[in-house]
C-alpha positions as CSV (number, residue, x, y, z in Angstrom):
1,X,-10.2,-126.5,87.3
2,X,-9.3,-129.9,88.7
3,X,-11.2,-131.1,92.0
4,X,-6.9,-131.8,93.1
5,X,-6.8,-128.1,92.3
6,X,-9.9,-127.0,94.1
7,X,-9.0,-128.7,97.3
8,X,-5.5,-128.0,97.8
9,X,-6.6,-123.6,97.5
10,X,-9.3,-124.7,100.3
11,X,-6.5,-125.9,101.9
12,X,-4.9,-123.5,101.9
13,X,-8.2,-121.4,102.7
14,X,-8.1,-123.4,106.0
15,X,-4.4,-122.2,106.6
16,X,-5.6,-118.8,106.4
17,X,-8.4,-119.4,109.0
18,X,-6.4,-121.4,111.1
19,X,-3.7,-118.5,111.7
20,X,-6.7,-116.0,112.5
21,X,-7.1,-118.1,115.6
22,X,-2.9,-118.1,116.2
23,X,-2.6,-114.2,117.3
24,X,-2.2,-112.8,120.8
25,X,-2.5,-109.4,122.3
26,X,0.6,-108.5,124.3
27,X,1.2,-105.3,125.8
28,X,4.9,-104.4,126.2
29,X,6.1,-101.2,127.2
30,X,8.2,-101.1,123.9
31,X,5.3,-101.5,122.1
32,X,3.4,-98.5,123.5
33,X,6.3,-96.8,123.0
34,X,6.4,-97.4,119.3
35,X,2.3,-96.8,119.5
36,X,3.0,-93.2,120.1
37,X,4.9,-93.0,116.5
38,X,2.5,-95.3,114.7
39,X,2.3,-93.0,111.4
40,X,5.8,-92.7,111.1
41,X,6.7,-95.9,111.5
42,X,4.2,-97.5,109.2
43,X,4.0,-94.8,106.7
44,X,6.5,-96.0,105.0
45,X,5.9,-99.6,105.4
46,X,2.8,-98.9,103.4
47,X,4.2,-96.6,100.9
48,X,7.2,-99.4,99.9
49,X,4.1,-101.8,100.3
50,X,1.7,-100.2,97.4
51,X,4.4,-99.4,94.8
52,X,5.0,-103.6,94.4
53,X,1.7,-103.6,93.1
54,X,3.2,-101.8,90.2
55,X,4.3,-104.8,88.2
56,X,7.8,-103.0,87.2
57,X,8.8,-102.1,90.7
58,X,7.7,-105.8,91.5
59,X,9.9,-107.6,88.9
60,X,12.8,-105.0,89.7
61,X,12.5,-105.9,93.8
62,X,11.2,-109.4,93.1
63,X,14.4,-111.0,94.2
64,X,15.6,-108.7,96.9
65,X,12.3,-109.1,98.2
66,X,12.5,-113.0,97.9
67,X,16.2,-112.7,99.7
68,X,14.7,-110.9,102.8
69,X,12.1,-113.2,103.2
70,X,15.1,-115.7,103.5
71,X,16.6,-113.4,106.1
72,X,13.7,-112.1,108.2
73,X,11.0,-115.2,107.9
74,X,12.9,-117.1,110.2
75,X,13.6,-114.5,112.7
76,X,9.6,-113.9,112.7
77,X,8.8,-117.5,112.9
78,X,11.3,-117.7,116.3
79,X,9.5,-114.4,117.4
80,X,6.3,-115.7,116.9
81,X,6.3,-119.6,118.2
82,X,7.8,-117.8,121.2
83,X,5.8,-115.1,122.0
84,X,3.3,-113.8,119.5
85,X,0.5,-117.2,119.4
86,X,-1.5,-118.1,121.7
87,X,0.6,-120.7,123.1
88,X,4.1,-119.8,123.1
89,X,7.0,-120.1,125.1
90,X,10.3,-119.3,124.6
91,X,12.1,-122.4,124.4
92,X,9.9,-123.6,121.2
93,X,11.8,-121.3,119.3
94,X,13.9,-124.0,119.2
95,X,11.7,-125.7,116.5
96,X,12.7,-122.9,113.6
97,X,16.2,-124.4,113.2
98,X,14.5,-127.8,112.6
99,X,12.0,-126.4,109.9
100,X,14.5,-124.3,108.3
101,X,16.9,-127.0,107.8
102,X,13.8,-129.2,106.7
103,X,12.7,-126.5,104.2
104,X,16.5,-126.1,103.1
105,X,17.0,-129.7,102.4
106,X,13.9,-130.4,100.1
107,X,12.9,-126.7,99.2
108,X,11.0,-128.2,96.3
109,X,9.5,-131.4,98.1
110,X,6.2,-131.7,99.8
111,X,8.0,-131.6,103.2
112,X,9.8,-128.8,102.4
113,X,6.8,-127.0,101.5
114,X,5.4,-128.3,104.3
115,X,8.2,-126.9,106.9
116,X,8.3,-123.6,104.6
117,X,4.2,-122.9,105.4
118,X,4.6,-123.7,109.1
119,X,7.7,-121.0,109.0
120,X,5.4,-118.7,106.8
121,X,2.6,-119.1,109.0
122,X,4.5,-118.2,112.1
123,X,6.2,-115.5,110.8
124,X,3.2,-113.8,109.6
125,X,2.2,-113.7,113.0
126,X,4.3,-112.4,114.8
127,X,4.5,-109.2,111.8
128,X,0.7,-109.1,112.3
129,X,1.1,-109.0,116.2
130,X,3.8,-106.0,116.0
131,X,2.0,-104.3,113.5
132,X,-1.3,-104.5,114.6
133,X,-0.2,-103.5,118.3
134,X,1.3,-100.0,117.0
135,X,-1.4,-99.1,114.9
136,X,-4.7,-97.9,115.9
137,X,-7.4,-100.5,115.8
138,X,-9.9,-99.0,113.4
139,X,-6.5,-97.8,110.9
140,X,-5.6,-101.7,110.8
141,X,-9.0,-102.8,109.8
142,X,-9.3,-100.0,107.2
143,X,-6.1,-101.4,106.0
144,X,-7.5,-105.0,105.5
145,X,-10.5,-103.7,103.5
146,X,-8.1,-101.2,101.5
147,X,-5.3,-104.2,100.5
148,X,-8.2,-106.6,99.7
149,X,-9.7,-103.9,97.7
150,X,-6.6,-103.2,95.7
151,X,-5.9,-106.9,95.1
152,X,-10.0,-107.0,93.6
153,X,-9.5,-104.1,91.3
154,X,-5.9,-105.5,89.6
155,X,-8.1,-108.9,89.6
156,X,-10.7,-107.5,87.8
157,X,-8.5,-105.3,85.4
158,X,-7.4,-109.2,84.6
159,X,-3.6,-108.1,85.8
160,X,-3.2,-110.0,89.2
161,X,-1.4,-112.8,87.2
162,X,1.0,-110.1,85.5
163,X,1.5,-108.4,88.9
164,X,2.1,-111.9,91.2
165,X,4.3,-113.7,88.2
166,X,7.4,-111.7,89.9
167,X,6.6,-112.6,93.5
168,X,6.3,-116.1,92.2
169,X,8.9,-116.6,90.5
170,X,11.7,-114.8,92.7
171,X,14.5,-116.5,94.1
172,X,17.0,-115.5,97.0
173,X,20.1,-114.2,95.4
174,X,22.1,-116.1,97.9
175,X,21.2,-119.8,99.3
176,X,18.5,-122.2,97.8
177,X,15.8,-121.9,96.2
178,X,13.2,-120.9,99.2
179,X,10.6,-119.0,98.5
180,X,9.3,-117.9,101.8
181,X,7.9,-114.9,100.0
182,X,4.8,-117.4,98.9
183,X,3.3,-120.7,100.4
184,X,2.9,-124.1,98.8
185,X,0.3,-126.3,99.2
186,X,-0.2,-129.2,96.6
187,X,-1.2,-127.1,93.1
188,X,-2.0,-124.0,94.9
189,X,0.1,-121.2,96.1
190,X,-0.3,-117.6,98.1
191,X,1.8,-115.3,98.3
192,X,3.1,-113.9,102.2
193,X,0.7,-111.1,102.3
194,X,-2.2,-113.1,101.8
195,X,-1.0,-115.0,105.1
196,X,-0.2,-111.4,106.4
197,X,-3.8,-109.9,106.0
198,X,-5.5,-113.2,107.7
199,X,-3.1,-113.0,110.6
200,X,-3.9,-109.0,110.9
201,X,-7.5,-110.2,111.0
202,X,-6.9,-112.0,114.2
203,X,-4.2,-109.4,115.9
204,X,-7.1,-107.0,115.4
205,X,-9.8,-109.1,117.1
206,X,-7.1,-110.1,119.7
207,X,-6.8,-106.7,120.9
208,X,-10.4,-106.0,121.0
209,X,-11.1,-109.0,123.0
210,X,-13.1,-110.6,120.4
211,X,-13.6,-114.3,120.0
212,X,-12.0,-115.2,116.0
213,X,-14.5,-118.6,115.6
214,X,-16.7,-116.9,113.5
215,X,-14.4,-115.2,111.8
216,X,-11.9,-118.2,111.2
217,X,-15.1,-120.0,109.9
218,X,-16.0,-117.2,107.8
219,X,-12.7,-117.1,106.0
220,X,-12.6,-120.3,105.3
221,X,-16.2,-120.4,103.5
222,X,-15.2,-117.3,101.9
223,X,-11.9,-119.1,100.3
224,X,-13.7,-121.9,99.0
225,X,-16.4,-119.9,97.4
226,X,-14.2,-117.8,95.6
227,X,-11.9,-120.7,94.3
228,X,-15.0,-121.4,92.2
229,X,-13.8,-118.5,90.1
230,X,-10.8,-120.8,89.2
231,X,-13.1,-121.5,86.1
232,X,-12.9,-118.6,84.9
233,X,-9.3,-117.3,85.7
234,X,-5.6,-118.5,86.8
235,X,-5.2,-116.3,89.7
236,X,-7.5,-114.8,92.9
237,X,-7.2,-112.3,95.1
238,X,-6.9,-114.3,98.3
239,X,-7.4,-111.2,100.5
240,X,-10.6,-110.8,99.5
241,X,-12.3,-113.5,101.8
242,X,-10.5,-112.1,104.7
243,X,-12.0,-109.0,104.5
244,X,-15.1,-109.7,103.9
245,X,-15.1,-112.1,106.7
246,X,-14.2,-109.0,109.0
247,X,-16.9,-107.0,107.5
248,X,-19.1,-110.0,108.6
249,X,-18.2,-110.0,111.8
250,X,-18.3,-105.8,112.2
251,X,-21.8,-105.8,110.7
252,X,-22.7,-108.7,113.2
253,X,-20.9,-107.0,115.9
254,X,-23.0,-103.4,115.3
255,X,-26.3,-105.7,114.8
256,X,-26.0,-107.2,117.8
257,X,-27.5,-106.5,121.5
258,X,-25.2,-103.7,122.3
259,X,-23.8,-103.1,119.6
260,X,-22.8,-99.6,118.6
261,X,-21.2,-97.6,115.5
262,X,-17.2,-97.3,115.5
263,X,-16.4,-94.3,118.0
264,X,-13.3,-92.7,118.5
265,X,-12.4,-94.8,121.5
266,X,-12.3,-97.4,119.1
267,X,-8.8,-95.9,118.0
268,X,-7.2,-97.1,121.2
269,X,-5.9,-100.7,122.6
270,X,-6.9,-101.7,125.5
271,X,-5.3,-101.3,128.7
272,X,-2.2,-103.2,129.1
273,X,-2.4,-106.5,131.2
274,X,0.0,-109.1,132.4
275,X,2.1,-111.6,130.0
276,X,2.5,-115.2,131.3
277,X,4.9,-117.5,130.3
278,X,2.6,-119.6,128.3
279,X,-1.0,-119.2,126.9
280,X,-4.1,-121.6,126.0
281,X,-7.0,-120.6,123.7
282,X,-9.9,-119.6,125.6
């Protein structure tokens, strides 16, 4: 492993850390609405989720998965830069045209990338936010440790590289070539889920009212630790520092002054409270 190589996965490391800070917690009444279906709704979501870890069903959905990235990504990058970060207002949706044309122009370019990550980014977001406001709280941080599990045990059976090659490879069936189903940065590359799980991290800590500096930090220390194992093998499972960085902070959390085991109140959001126009980190 190159020191270029090593630096641009911590990059991307910090990425990941810097989007646990980018989630809010909004309470709209469609949201609580949906809250009361939560298994039905996600179910599925996670049932279509696990089977692309089956490296057939990957490579057969590979590029229908790469064409709704096209399709939805932007849509999610609007919906988040306008309401789903921390600061947000409507009218900045108005920067997704710009870094969709950018990423369109030079999809293979280091601006490109560039606008393609900041769309990514966003996007994930705003999924994370939705998601993470229907489900209960302690289901969405089981779900963090269970996808970061997975994504260990195909590591260690040495098949993450067989079961990503798809994902990475996948093109739109329609448009250019964007791949808004992974991130570039430099030499190194996640796919969206990896983005996904960090911005879950901070939805989950945004509803509980929990500051995410600790837990930012914590991923990013855990990303550049693991890319160490770049010595030994092509391809990580970049979930795997977000989780432990929330088992961090939930051991730190129970340690502390106060602290206390997961109850069953713990299930529940909190109460809803007033959505302003625009937001600044605490």
């Amino acid at each position: 492993m190159s020191a270029s190589a090593y630096a641009w996965y911590c990059g991307l490391g910090l990425v990941q850390a810097v989007i646990v800070f980018l989630p809010r917690a909004p309470h709209p009444r469609w949201l609580a609405a949906l809250r009361a279906h939560w298994l039905l709704i996600v179910g599925p979501a996670a049932v279509l989720t696990g089977v692309t870890f089956i490296p057939s069903v990957a490579s057969a959905w590979a590029s229908s998965l790469s064409t709704l990235a096209l399709i939805a990504v932007p849509i999610l990058a609007a919906l988040g830069i306008g309401w789903a970060t921390r600061i947000h207002h409507p009218a900045l949706a108005l920067l997704v045209p710009l870094l969709l044309a950018v990423a369109w122009a030079t999809p293979h370019g280091k601006t490109g990338e560039t606008a393609g990550l900041v769309l990514v980014a966003l996007s994930s977001v705003a999924l994370a936010v939705v998601i993470v406001g229907i489900l209960p709280i302690t289901v969405a941080k089981i779900g963090i440790g269970v996808w970061a599990a997975v994504d260990l045990s195909v590591a260690l059976a040495h098949r993450l590289e067989e079961a990503s090659r798809p994902i990475v490879l996948a093109t739109p069936v329609v448009g250019p070539h964007l791949q808004f189903q992974r991130v570039v940065l430099g030499s190194a590359s996640m796919e969206y889920a990896d983005l996904f799980v960090a911005a879950g991290l901070g939805a989950v800590l945004a509803y509980e009212g929990r500051r995410r500096g600790s837990a930012a930090l914590l991923v990013a220390l855990f990303a550049a630790i693991s890319s160490l194992f770049f010595m030994l093998t092509d391809a990580l499972p970049a979930t795997v520092p977000v989780a432990l960085a929330l088992g961090c902070v939930e051991l730190w959390a129970y340690l502390s002054p106060g602290g206390r085991p997961l109850r069953r109140s713990d299930m529940s959001v909190p109460p809803p409270a007033a959505d302003s126009a625009v937001t600044s980190p605490p």
